[in-house]
BAMI-122010 format. One line per field, with one value per residue: x, y, z of N, C-alpha, C, CB in turn; residue in one letter. Coordinates in Angstrom, 1 decimal. Atoms other than C-alpha are relative to their C-alpha. Glycine has a CB too. Layout:
<nodes>
n.xx = [X, ...]
n.yy = [Y, ...]
n.zz = [Z, ...]
ca.xx = [X, ...]
ca.yy = [Y, ...]
ca.zz = [Z, ...]
c.xx = [X, ...]
c.yy = [Y, ...]
c.zz = [Z, ...]
cb.xx = [X, ...]
cb.yy = [Y, ...]
cb.zz = [Z, ...]
nuse = [A, ...]
</nodes>
This chain:
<nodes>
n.xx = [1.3, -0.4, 0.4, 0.6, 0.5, 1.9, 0.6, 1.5, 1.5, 1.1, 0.3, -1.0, -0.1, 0.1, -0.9, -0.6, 0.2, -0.2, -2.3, -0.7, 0.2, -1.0, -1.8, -0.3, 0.0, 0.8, 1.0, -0.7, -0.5, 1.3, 0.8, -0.9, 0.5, 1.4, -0.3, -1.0, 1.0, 1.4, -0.3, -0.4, -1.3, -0.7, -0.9, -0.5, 0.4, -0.2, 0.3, -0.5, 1.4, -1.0, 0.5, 1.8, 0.4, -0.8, -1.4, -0.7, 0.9, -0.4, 0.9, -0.9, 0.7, -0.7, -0.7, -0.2, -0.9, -0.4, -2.0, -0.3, 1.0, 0.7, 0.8, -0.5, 1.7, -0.9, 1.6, -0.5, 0.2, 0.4, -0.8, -0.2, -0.1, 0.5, 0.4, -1.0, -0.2, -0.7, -1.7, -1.6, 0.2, -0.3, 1.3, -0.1, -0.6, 0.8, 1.2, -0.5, -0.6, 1.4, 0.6, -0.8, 0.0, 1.4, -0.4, -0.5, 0.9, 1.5, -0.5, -0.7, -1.4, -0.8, 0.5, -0.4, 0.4, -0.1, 0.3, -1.7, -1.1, -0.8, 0.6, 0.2, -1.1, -0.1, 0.8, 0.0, 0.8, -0.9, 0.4, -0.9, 1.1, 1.2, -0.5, 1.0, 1.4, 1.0, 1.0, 0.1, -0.9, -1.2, -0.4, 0.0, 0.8, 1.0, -0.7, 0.4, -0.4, 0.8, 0.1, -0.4, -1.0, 0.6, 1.5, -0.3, -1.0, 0.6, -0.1, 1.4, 1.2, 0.3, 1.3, 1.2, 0.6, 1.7, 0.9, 0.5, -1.4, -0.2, -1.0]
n.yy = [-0.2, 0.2, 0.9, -0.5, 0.6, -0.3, 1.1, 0.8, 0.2, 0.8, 0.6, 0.5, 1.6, 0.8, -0.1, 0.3, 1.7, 0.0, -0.7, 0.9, 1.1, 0.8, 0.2, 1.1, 1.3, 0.8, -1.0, 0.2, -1.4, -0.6, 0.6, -0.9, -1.1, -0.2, 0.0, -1.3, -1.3, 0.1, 0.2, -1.3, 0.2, -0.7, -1.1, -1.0, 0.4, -1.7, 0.0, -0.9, -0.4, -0.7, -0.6, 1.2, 1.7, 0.7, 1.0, 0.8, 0.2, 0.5, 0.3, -0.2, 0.9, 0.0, 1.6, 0.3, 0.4, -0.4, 0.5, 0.6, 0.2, -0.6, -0.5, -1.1, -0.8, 0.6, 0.0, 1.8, -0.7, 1.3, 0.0, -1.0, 0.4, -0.9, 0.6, 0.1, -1.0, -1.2, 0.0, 0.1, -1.6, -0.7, 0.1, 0.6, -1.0, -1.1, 0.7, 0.2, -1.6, -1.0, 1.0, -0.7, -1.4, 0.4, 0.7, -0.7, -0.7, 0.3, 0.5, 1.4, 0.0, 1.4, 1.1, 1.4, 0.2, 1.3, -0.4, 0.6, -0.6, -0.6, -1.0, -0.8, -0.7, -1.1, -1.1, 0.0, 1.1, 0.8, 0.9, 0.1, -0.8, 1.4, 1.2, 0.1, -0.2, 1.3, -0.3, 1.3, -0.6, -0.4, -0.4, -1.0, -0.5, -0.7, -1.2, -1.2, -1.3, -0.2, -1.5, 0.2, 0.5, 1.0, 0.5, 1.2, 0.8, 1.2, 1.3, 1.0, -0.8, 0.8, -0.9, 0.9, -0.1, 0.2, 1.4, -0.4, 0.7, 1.0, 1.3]
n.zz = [-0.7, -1.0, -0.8, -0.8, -1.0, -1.3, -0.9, 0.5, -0.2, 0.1, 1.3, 0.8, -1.2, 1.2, 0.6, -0.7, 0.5, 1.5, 0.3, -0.6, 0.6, 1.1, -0.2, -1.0, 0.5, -0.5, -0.9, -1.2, -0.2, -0.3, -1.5, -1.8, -0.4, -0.2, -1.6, -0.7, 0.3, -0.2, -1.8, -1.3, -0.6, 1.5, -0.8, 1.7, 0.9, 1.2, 1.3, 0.7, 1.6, 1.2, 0.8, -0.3, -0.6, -1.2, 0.3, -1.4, -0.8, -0.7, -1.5, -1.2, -0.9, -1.5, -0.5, -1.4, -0.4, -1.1, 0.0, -2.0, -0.5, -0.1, 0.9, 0.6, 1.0, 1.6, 1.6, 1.2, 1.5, 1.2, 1.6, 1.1, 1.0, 1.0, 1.4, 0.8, 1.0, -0.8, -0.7, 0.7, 0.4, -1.2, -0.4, -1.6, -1.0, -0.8, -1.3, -1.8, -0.5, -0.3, -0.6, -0.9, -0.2, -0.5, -1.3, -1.3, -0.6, -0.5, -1.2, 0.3, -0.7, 1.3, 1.4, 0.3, 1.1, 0.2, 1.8, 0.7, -0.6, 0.6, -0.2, -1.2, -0.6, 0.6, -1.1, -1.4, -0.5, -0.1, -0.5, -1.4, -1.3, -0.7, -0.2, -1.6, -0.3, 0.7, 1.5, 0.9, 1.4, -0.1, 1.4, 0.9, 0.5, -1.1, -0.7, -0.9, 0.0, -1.3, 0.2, -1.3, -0.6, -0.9, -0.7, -0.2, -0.5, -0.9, 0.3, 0.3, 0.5, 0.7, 0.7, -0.3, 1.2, -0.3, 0.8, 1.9, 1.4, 0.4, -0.6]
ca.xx = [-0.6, -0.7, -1.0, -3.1, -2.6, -5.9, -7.6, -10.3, -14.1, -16.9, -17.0, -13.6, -14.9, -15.6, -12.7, -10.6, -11.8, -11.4, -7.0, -6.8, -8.6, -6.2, -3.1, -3.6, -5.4, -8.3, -10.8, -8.4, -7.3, -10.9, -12.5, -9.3, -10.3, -14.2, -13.2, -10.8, -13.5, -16.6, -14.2, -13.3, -9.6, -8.7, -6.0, -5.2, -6.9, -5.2, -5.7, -3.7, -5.7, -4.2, -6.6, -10.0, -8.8, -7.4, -4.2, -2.8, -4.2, -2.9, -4.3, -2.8, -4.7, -4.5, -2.5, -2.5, 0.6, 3.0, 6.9, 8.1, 4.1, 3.2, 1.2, 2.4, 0.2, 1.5, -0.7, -0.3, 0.5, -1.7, -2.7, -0.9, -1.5, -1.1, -2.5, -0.4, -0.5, 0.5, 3.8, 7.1, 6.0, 6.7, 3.2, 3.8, 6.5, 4.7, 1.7, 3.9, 5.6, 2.1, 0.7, 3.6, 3.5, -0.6, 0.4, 2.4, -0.3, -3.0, -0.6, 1.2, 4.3, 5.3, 4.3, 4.3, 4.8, 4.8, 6.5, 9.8, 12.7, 14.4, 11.6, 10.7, 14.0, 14.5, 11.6, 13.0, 11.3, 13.7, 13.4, 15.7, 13.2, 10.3, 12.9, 11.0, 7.8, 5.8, 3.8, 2.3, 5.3, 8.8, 11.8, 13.0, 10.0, 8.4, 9.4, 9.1, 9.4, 9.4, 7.8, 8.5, 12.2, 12.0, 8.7, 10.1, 12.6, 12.4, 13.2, 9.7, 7.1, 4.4, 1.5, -2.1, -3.2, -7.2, -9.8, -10.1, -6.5, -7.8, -5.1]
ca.yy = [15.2, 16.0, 13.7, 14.1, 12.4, 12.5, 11.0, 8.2, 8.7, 6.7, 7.4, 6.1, 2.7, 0.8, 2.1, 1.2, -2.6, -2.4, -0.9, -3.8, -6.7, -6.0, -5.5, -8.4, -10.4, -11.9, -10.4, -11.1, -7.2, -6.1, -8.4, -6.5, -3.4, -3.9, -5.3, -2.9, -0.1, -1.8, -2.6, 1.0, 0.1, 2.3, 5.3, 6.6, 5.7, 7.9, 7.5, 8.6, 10.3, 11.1, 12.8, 11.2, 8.0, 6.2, 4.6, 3.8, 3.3, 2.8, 1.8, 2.2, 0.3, 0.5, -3.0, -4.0, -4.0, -4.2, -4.0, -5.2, -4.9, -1.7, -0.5, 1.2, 3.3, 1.2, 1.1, -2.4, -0.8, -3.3, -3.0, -0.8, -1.3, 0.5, -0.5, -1.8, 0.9, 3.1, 1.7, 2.1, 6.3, 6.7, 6.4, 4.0, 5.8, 9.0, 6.8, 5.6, 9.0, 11.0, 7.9, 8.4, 12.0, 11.0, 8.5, 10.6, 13.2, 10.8, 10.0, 6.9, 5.9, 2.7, 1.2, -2.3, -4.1, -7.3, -6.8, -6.6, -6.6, -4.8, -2.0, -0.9, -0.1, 2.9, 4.7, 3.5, 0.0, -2.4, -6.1, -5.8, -3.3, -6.1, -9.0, -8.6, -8.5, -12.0, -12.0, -14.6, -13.3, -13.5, -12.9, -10.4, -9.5, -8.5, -4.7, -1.8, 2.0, 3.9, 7.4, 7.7, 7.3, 4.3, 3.5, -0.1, -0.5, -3.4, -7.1, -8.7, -7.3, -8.7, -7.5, -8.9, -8.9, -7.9, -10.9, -8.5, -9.9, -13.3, -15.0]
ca.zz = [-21.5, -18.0, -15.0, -12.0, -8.6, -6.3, -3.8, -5.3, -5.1, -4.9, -8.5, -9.7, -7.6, -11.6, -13.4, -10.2, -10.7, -14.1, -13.8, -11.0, -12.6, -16.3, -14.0, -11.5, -14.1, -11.8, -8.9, -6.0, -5.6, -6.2, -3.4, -0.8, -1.6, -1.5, 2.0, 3.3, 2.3, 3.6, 7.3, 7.8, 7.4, 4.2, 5.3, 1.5, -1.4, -4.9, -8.2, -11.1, -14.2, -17.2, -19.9, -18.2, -17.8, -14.8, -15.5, -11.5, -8.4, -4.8, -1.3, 2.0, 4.8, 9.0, 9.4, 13.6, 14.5, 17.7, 18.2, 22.2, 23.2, 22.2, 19.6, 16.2, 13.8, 10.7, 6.9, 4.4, 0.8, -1.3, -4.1, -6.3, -9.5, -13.1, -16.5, -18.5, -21.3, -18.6, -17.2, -17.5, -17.4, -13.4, -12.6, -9.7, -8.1, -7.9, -6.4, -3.7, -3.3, -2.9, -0.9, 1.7, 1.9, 2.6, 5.1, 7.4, 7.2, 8.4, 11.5, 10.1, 12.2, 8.9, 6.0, 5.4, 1.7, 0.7, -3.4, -5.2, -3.5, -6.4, -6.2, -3.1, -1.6, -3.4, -1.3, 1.8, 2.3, 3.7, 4.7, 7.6, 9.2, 9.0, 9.8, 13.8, 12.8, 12.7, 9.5, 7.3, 5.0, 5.3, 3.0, 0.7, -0.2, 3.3, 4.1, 6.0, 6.0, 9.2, 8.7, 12.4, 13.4, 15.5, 15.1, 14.5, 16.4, 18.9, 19.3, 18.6, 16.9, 14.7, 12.3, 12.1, 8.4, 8.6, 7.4, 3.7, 2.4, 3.1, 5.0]
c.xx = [0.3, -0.8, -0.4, 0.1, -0.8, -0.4, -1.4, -1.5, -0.5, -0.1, 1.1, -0.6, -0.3, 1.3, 1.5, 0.1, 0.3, 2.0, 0.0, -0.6, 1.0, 1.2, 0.0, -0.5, -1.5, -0.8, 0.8, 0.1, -1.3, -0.9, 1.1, -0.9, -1.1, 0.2, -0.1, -1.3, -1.1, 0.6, 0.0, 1.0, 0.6, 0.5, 0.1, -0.3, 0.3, 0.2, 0.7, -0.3, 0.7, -1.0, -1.4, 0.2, 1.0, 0.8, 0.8, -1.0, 1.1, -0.4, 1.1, -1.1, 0.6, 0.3, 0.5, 1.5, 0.9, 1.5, 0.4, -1.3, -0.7, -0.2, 0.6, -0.7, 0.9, -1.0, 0.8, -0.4, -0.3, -1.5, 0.5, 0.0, 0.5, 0.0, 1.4, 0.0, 0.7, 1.3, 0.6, -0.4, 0.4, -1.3, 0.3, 1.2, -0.6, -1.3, 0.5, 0.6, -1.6, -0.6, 0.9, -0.1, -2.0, 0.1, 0.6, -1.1, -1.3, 0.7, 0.6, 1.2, 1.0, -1.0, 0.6, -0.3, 0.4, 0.5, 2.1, 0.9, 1.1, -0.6, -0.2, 1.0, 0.1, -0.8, 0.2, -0.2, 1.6, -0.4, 0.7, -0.8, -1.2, 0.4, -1.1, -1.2, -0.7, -0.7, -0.1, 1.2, 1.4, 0.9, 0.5, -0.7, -1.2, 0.8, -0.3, 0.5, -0.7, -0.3, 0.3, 1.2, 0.2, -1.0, 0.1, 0.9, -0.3, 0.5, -0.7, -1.1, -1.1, -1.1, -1.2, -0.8, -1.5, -0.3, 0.3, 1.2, -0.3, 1.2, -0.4]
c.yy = [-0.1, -1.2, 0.6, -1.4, 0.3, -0.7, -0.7, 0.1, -0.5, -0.4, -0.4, -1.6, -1.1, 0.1, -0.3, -1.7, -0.3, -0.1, -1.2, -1.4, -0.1, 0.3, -1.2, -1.5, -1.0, 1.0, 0.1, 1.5, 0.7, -0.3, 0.8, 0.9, 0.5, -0.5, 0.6, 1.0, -0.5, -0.3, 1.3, 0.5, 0.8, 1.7, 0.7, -0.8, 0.6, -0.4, 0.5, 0.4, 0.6, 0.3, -0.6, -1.0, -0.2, -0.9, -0.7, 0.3, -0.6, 0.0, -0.6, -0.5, 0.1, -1.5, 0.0, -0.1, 0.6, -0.1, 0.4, 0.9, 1.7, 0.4, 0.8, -0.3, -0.7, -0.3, -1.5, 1.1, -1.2, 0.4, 1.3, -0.8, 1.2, -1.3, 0.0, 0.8, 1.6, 0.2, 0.2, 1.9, 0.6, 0.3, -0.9, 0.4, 1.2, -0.5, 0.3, 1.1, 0.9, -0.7, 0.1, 1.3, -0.3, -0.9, 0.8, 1.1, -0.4, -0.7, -1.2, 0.3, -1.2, 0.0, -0.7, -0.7, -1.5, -0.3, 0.2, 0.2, 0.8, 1.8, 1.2, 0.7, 1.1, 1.2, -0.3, -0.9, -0.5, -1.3, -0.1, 0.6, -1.2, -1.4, -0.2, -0.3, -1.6, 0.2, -1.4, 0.3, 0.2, 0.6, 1.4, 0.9, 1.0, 0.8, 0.9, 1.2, 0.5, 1.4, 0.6, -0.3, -0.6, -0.8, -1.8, -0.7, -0.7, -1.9, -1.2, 0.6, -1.3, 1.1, -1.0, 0.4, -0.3, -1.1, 0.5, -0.7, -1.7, -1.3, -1.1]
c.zz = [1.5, 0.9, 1.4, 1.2, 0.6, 0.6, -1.5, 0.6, -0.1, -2.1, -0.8, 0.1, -2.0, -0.5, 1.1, 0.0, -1.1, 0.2, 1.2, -0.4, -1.6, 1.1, 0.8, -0.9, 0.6, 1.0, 1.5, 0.4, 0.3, 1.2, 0.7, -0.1, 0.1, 1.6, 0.6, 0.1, 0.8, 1.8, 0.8, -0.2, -1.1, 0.7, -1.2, -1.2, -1.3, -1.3, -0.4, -1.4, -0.9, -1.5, 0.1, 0.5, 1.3, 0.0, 1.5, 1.0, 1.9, 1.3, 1.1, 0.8, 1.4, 0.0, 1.7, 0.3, 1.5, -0.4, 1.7, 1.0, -0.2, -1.4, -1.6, -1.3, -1.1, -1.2, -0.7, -1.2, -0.4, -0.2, -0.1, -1.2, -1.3, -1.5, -1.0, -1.4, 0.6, 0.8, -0.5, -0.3, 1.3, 0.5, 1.6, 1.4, 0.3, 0.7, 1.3, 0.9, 0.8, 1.3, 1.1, 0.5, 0.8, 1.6, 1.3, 0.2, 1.1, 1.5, -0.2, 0.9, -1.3, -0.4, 0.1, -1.6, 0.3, -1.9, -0.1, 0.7, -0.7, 0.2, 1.1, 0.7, -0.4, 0.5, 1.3, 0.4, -0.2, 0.8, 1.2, 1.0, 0.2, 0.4, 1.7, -0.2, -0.5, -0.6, -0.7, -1.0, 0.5, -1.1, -0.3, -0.3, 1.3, 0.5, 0.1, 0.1, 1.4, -0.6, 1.1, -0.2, 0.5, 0.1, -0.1, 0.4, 1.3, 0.1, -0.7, -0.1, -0.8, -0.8, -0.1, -1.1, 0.3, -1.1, -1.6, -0.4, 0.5, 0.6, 0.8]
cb.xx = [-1.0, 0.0, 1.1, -1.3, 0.5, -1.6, -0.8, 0.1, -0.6, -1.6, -0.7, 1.7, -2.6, -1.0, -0.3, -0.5, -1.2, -0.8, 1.0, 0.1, -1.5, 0.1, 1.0, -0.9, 1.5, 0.8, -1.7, 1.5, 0.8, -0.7, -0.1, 2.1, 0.3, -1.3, 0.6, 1.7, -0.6, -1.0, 1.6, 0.3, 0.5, -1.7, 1.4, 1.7, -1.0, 1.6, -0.9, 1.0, -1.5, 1.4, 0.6, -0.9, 0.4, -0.5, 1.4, 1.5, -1.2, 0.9, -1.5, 0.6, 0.1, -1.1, 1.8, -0.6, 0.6, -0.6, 1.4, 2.2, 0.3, 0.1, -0.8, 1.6, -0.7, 0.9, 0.2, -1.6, 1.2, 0.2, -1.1, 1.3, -1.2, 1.3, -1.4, 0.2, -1.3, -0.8, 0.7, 0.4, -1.6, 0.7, -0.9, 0.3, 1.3, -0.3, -0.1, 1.2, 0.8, -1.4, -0.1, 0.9, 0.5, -0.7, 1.0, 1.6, -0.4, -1.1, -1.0, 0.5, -0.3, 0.8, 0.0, -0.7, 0.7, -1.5, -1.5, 0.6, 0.5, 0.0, -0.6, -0.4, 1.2, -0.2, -1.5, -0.7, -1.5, 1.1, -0.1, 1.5, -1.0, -1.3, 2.0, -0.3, -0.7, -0.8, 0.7, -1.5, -0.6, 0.5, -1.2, 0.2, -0.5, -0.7, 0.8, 0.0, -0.6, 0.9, -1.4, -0.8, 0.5, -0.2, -1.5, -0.1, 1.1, -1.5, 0.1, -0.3, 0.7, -0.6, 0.3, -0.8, 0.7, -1.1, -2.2, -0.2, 2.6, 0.2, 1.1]
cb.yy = [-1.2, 1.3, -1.1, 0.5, -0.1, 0.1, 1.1, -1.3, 0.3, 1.0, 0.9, 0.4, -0.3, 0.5, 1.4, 0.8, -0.6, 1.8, 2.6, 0.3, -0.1, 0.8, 1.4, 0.4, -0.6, -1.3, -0.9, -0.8, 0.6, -0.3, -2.0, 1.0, 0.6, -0.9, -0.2, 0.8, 0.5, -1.4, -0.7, -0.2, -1.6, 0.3, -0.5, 0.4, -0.2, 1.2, 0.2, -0.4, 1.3, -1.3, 0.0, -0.7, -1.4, -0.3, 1.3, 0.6, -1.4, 0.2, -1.2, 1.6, -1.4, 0.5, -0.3, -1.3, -0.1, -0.9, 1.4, 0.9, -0.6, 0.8, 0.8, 0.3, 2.4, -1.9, 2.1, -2.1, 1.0, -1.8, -0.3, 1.0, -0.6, 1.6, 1.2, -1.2, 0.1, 0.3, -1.0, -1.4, 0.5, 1.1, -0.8, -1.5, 0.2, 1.2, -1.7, -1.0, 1.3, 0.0, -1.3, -0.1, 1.2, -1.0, -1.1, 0.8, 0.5, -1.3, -0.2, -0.4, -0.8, -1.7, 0.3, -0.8, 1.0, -0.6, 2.3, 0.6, -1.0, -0.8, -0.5, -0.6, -0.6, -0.2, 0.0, 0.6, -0.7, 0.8, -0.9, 1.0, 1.9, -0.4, 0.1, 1.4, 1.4, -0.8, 1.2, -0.1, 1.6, -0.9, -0.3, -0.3, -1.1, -0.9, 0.2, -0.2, 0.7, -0.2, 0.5, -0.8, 0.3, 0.3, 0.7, -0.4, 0.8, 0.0, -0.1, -0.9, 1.2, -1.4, 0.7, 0.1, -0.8, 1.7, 0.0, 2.0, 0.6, 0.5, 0.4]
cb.zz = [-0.4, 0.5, 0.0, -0.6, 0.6, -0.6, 2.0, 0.2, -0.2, 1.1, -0.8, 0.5, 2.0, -1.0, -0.6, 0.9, 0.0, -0.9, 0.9, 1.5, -0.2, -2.0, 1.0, 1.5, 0.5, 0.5, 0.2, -0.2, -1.3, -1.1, 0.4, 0.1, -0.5, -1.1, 0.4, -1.2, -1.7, -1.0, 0.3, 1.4, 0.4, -1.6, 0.7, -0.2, 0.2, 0.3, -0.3, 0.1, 0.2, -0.6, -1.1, -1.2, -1.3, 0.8, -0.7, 0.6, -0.9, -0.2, -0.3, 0.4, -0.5, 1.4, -1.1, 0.4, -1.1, 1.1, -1.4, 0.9, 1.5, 0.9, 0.8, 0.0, -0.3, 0.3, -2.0, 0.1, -0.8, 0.6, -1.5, 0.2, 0.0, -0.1, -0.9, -0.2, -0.6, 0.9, 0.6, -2.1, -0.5, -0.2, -1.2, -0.4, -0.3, -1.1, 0.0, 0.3, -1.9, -1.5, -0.6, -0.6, -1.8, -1.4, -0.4, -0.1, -1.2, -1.2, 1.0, -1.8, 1.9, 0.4, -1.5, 1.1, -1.2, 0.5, -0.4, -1.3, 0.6, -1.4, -0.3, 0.9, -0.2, -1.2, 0.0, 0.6, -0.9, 0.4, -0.8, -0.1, -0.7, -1.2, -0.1, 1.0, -1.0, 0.7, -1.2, -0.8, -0.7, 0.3, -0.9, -0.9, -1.0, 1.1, -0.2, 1.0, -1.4, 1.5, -0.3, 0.9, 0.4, 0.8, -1.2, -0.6, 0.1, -0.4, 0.9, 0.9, -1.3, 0.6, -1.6, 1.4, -1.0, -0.3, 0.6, -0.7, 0.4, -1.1, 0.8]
nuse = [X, X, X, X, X, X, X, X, X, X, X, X, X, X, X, X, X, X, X, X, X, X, X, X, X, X, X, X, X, X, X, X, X, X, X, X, X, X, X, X, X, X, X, X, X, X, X, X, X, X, X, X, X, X, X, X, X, X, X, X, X, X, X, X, X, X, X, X, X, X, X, X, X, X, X, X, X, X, X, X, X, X, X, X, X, X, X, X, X, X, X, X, X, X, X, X, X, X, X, X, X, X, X, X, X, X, X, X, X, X, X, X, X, X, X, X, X, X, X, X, X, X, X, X, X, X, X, X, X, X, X, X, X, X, X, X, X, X, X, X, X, X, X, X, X, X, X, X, X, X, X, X, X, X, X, X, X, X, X, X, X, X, X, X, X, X, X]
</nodes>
């Protein structure tokens, strides 16, 4: 059966709560992304449809950030999710692939993740690139893709996670 990446519409907005309340388990994911959407701050929002239904889901976000005082256009990838009847198919890498390719279109200079350190590497994300950046988040697990060449290079940077994630 074929699969369809797409941007999300107003009318996936149920079946979108639905694929991140069974993958996350709780409402945490659903309160970001009624946030994020009601601040402004939503850059790429894409769905992934597979015979009607909506199996993945991934959201890109403008995240503040600076590296040695100036400014760079950087997105927070969170959530991605997919239904667990739907993983383990390559659903969440062609998210982040499409979602990327979306991001540089909308003027991104990075993405910022906060998630497996086994996973992410493989598109590029590396925790060495967000080692500069002050963040509630260190670690392994806090890392960065430049879409831009440079766009994080610098001594001292930081990012300024908006009120919707809650920190």
């Amino acid at each position: 059966m074929a699969q369809i990446i797409r941007a999300a519409s107003p009318a996936d907005a149920k079946a979108i709560a639905d694929l991140n309340h069974a993958a996350f388990g709780g409402e945490g994911e659903v309160g970001i992304i009624e946030r994020l959407s009601r601040d402004g701050l939503v850059a790429v929002e894409l769905v992934a449809e597979q015979g009607g239904a909506i199996g993945g889901y991934i959201l890109l976000s403008w995240l503040p950030t600076m590296m040695d005082g100036r400014a760079v256009k950087a997105l927070a990838l969170a959530p991605i999710a997919v239904l667990p009847g739907f993983q383990k198919q390559g659903i969440g890498g062609r998210l982040i692939a499409a979602a990327l390719d979306e991001a540089r279109a909308a003027g991104a200079e990075a993405v910022i993740v906060l998630g497996h350190p086994d996973y992410y590497p493989r598109f590029g994300f590396s925790a060495a690139l967000a080692r500069n950046l002050a963040s509630p988040f260190t670690g392994e697990a806090f890392m960065a893709l430049e879409l831009v060449p440079g766009a994080l290079a610098g001594q001292q940077g930081s990012v300024a996670y908006p009120a919707a994630f809650g920190l």
